[in-house]
N, C-alpha and C positions, 0 to 999 in steps of 0.2 A: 254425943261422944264422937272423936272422930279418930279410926282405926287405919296406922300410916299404913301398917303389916302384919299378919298374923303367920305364924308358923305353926307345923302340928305340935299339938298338945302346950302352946304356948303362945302367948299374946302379948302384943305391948302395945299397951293404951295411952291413950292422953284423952283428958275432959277438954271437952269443945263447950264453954259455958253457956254461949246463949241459946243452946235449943236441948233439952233433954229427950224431945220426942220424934227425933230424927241421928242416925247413927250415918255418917259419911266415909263412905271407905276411900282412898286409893291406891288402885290396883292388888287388895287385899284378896288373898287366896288364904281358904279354912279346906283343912283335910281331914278334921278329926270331930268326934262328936262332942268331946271338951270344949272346945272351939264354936261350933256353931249355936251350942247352947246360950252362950252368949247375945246369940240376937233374940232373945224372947223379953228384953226391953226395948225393942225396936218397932213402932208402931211405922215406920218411913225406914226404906232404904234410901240412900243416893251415894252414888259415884259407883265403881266399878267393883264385884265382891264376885269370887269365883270360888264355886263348893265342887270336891272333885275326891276320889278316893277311895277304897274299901272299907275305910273306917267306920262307917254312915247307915246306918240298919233302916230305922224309921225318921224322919226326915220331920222333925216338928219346929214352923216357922209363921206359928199359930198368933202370933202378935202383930205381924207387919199387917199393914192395913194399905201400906200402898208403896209401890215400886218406882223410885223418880230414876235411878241410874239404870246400870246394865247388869244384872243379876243372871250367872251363866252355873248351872249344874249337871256336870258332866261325869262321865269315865269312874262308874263306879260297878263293880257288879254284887255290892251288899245291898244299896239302899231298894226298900220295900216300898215307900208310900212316901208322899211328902205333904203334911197339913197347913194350907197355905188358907185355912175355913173363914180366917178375918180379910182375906185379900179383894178390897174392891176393884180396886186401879191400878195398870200398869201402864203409866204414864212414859215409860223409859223402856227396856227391853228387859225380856224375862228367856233363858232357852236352857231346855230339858235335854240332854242329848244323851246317848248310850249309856244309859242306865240297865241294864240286861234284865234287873228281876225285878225292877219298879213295875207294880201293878194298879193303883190308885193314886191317885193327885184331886185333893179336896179343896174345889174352888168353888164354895158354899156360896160367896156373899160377890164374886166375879162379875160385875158387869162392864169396864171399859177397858179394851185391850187398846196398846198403842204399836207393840212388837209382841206376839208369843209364838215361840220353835218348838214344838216338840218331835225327836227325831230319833229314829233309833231305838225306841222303845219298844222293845219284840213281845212283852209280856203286859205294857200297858194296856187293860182293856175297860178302864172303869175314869172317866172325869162327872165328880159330882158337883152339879151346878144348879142352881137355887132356879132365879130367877132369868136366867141364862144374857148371853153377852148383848149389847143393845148397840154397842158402840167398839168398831173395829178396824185398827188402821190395816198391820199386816200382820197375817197367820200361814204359818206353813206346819203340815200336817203329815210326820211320811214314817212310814216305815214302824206301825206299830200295830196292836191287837183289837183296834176301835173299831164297834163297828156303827157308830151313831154318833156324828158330831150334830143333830138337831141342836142342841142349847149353846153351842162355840157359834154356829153360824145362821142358825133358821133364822132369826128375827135382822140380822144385815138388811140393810140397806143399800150401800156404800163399801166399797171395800181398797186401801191402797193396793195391796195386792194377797193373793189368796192360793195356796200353794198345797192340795191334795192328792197325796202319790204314795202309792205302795202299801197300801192297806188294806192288806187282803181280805178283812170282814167287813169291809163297808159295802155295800150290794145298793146304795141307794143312796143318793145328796141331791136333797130337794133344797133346793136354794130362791123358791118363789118371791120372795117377799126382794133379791138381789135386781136393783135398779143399776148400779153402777160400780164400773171397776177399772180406775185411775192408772194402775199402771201394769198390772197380770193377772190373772187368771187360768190355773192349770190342773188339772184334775186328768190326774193319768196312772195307770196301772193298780185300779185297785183291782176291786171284787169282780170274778168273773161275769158278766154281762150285768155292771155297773150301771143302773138307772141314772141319768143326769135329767134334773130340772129346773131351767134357768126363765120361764115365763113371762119372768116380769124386768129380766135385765134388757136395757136400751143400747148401753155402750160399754165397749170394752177395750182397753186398750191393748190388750194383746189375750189373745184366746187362745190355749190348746191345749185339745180332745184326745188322748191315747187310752186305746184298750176300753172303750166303753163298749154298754151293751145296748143302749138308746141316747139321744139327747132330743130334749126339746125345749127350744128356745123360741119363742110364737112372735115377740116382739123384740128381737133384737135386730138393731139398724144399723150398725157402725161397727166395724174394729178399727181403731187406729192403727195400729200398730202390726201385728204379723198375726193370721189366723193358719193354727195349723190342727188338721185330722188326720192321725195315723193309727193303725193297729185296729183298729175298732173292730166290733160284731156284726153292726148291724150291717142289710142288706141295700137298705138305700137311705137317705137323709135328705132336711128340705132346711133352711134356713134362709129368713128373708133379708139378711144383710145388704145395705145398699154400698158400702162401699168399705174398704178394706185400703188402709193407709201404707202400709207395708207389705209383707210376701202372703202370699197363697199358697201353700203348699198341702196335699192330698194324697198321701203315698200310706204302703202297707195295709191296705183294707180289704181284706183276703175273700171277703164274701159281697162287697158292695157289688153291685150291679148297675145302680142309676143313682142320682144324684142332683137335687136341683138350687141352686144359687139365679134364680129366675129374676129378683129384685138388683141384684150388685149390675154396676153400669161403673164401676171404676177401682181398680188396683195402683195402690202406690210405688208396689215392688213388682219383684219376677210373681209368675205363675207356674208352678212344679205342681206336674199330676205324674204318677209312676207309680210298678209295683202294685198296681191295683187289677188283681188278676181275673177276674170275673166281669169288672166293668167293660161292656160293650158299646150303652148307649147314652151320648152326652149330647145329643139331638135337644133339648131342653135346656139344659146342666146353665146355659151362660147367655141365656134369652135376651137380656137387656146392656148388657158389658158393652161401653163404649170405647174403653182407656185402657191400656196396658202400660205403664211407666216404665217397667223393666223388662225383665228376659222373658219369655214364653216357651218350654219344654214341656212337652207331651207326650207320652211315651205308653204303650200299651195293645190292647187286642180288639180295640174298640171300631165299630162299624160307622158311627155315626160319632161327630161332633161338629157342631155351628156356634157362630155366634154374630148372627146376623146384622146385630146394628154394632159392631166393632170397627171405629177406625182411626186407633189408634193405636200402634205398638211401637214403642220407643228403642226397645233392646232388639236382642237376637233371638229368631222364631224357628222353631223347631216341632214338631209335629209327627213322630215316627208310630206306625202301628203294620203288628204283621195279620190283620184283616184283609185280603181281596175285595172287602165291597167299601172299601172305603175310595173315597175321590177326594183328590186336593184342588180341584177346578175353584171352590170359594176360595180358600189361603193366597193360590194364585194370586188369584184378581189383584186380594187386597195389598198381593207386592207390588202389582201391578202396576197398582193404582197409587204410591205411595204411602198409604198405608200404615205398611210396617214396612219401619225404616232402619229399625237395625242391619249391622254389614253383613249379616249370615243370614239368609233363608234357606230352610228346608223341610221339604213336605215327601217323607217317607211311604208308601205302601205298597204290595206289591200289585202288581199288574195280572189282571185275570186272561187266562189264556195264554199266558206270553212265551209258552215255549211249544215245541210237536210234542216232548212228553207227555205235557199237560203241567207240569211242577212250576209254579209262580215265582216271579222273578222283583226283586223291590224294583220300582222306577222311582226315579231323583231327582226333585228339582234344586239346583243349588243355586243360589242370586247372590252375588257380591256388593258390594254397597252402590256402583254403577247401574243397575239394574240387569246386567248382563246374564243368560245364561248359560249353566253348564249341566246339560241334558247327560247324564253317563246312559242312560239307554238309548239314546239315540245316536250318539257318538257310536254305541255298540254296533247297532246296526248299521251305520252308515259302515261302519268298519267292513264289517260282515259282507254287505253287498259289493263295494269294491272290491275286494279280493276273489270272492267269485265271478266279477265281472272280468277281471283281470287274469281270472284262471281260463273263462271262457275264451275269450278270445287269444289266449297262448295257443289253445289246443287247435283253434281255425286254421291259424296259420301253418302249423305244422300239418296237419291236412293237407292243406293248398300244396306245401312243397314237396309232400311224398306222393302228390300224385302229378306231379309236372315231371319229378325224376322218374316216376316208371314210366311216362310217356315216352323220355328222352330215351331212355334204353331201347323200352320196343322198336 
């Protein structure tokens, strides 16, 4: 059958003769429970069908057996549960969105996802799954009562992209069995010191880590695309990434301390560390790093950081910490040396000793794309000694002449 539109509590149909066991919507919107009752002759959805409304208590869609269009259930705060128990395949997309008092969605016979959203769901805490998902393009998971996606994602292999956030009962996603993830993977702000387990992932084309309370990733080699770690718990982290196609960024990690990326020897973007208020020591942190593609900012309290076989930085380098035992003598060099070729170099910290107070003063290397530089502490001091030099010898000479003129009187 194929449904042009539906309206609440009223439908106008037309028979589609050659398939009785596929219902075709488009751009079909149902509001009412009148209405949706109607698809429990519908073993096949396809085309676009949008369920939306208060009208909608318990949600029975116990017939479809597989989803080829875009099936979108949204903005309701009646519906209770949705029986979706004959659903194998969603071949097309399926998205659950602010549902306020939905608490169960029975996906008994679920095993290939190709799109599933569920979002927004404050009181969802229950997905019943048989034999659990095998097969998963993209899933994103945010903002509901779950606290165990074992059967949506344990048994993945592969994933297009994978999208876990704001789900304050999940305390743990063990994702062992995840080989690979084609174009994201993010998993941020759930369960307070949120266990992540990624073991057996290789690649990934964009990763990032917010608000967790561990990760361990033992064999993952690659991100393409941008790796980012923010917010997190824990105190140090080791991942043996060799290389990172796009930005590095490391910011908001209130308790980190150390940090080791010991494998990575190349960035395709900038590299952003910041905000990392405990990290001191990144003496390790970037042991093998040959290649910086982009910008290099660095900013913090940190005594120690190298990265010894570095030689190359394409952007602009910056390196600011208010540590006294920190030295820019390596950063130097490597402007030195041409190196880092970006138009801006600057290597911040302060200078121990550097006043009679005793109170530490930043010293500044700035380098223009020329190689030239612009020392502001030495510039200070030259300053400094010329004017005393210039005050001493005012007072010589006035000497000289107030003792010739009481000669001349006497």
């Amino acid at each position: 059958m194929y449904w042009k539109s539906l309206y609440p509590l009223a439908l106008a149909l037309a028979v589609k003769a050659e398939s009785s066991a596929s219902c075709s919507f488009d751009d079909a919107t149902m509001t009412a429970a009148a209405s949706i009752s109607q698809l429990a002759s519908c073993p096949t959805l396809e085309g676009t069908l949008e369920i939306s409304g208060d009208g909608i208590g318990s949600l029975d869609l116990s017939s479809v057996e597989e989803i080829k269009g875009d099936v979108h259930i949204f903005n309701s705060s009646s519906a209770t549960d949705i029986n979706l128990n004959q659903l194998g395949k969603i071949s097309g997309s399926l998205s659950i969105d602010a549902l306020t008092q939905l608490h169960v969605i029975d996906f008994t016979k679920l095993s290939q996802i190709e799109d599933l959203s569920l979002i927004s769901l404050p009181s969802l805490s229950t997905i019943n799954l048989n034999t659990g998902i095998s097969k998963l393009g993209n899933l994103k998971v945010s903002d509901t009562a779950l606290s165990d996606l074992s059967g949506l994602i344990g048994q993945i292999t592969s994933v297009n992209q994978l999208d876990v956030d704001n789900n304050k009962n999940i305390t743990q996603l063990q994702l062992n069995n995840l080989q690979e993830v084609t174009e994201g993977l993010i998993l941020s702000f759930n369960g307070d010191d949120c266990e992540i387990s990624l073991n057996s992932l290789q690649y990934a084309s964009n990763l990032t880590l917010q608000d967790t309370g561990s990760i361990s990733a033992s064999n993952l080699s690659s991100v393409n695309g941008s790796l980012i770690i923010a917010y997190n718990k824990y105190d140090s982290f080791e991942l043996p990434v060799e290389e990172v196609g796009g930005a590095l960024q490391i910011f908001a990690n209130d308790d980190l301390t150390d940090f080791s990326l010991g494998n990575l020897t190349k960035v395709g973007g900038e590299v952003r560390i910041f905000n990392n208020s405990e990290l001191e020591d990144m003496s390790e942190s970037f042991a093998s790093l040959k290649s910086i593609k982009g910008a290099v900012n660095i900013e913090g309290s940190f005594s120690n950081l190298t990265m010894p076989d570095l030689e190359e930085v394409d952007g602009d380098f910056t390196v600011k910490t208010d540590n006294e035992d920190f030295d820019c003598k390596e950063f130097k060099k490597l402007q030195s040396s041409k190196k880092i070729e970006g138009h801006n170099f600057k290597c911040i910290a302060p200078e121990k000793n550097a006043s009679v107070s005793g109170s530490a003063s930043l010293a500044t290397e700035t380098f223009d794309a020329s190689g030239s530089a612009d020392d502001d502490e030495d510039e200070e001091s030259s300053s400094t000694k010329s004017d005393s030099g210039a005050g001493y010898l005012g007072s010589g000479i006035v000497a000289v002449f107030l003792t010739t003129l009481f000669s001349v009187l006497i």
